[in-house]
C-alpha positions as CSV (number, residue, x, y, z in Angstrom):
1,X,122.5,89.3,79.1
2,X,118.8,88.5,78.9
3,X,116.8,85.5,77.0
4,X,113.2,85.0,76.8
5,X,111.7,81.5,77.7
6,X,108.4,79.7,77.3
7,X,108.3,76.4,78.8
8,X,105.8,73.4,80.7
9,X,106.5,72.0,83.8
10,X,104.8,69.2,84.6
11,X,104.8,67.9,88.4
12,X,106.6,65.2,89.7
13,X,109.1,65.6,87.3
14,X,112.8,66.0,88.3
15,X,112.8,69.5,89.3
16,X,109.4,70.5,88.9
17,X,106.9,71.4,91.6
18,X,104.0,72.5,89.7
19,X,102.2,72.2,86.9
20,X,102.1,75.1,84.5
21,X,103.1,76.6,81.2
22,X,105.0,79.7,81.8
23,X,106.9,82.9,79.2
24,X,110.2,84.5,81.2
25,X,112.5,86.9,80.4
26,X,116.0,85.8,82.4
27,X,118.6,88.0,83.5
28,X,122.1,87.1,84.0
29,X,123.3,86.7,87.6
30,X,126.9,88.0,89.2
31,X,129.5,87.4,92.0
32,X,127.1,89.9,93.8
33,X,123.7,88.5,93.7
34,X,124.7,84.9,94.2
35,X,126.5,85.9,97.8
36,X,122.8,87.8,98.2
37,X,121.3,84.5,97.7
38,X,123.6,82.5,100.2
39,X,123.0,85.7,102.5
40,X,118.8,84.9,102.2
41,X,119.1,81.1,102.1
42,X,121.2,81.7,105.5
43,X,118.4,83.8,106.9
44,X,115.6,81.6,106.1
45,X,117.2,78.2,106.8
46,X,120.0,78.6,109.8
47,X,123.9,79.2,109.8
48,X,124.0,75.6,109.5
49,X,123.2,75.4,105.7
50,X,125.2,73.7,103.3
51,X,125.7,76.5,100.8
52,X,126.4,73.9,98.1
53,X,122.5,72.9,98.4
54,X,121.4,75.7,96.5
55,X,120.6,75.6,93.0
56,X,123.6,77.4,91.3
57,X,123.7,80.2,88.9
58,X,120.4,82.0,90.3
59,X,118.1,82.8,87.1
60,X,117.0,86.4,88.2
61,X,113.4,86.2,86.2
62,X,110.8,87.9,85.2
63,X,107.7,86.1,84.3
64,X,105.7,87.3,81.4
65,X,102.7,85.2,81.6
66,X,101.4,82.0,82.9
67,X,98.7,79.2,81.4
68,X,97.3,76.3,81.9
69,X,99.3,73.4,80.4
70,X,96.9,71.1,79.2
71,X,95.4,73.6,77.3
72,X,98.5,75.8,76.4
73,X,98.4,78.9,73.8
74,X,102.2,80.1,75.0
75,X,104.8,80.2,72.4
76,X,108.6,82.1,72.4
77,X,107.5,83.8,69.2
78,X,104.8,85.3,70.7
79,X,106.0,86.3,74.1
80,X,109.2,88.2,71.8
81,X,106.2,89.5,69.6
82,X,104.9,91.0,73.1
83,X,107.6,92.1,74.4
84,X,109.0,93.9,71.5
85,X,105.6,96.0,70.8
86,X,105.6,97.3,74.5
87,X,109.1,98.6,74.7
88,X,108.9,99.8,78.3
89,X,109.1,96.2,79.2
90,X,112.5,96.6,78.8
91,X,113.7,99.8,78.6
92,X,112.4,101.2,81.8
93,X,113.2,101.1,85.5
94,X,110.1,99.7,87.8
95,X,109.7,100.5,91.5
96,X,109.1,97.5,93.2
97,X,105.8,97.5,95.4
98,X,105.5,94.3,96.8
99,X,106.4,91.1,97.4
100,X,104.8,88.0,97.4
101,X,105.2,84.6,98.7
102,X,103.1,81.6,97.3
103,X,102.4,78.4,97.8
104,X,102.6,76.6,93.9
105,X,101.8,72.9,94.9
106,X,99.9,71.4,92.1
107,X,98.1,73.3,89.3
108,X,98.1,77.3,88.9
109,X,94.7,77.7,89.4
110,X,95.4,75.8,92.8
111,X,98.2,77.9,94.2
112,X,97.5,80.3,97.4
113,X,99.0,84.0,98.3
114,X,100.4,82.9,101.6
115,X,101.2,86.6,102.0
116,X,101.9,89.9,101.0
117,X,104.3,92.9,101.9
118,X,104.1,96.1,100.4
119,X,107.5,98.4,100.3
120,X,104.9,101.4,100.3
């Protein structure tokens, strides 16, 4: 299944390491992609750790759009609006080009690329 989100998360809150307004669609997770998860949480932080640390079910994502949340102009409605007038959104396969890791500490307009790596 799939559901679309629009949300604020505020830093410092329970949870929440940045601050930023944000539309996503989610995607349901499986058996499959949650041993994928333990598999990558392995590699990145040792044999040693605790499987049960990880934040269960994985919310595959796909983020729509970001703002500003002091200033916010986000809303569901609109984000379904969107994504219902651009039907490939949806309906289409996408070949992934890259990856990216980022540092989100504080506001959006204050997180950095750390870097980049393109598939090809």
């Amino acid at each position: 299944g799939m559901q679309e989100t629009s949300d604020i998360a505020v830093c410092g809150k329970p949870g929440q390491v940045c601050s930023i307004a944000w539309s996503e669609m989610t995607l349901a997770t499986d058996p499959e992609h949650e041993e994928a998860m333990d598999r990558l949480h392995r590699l990145f932080f040792g044999e040693g750790w605790d499987a049960g640390s990880r934040t269960r079910p994985w919310t595959p994502h796909n983020s729509i759009a970001y703002d500003n949340p002091d200033t916010n102009a986000l809303s569901l409605l609109d984000t379904i609006t969107y994504m219902s007038s651009v039907p490939s959104l949806l309906g289409r396969e996408r070949r992934v080009e890259a990856m990216s890791l980022w540092s989100t500490e504080g506001k959006m307009e204050e997180w950095v690329c750390i870097d980049r790596v393109r598939f090809w």
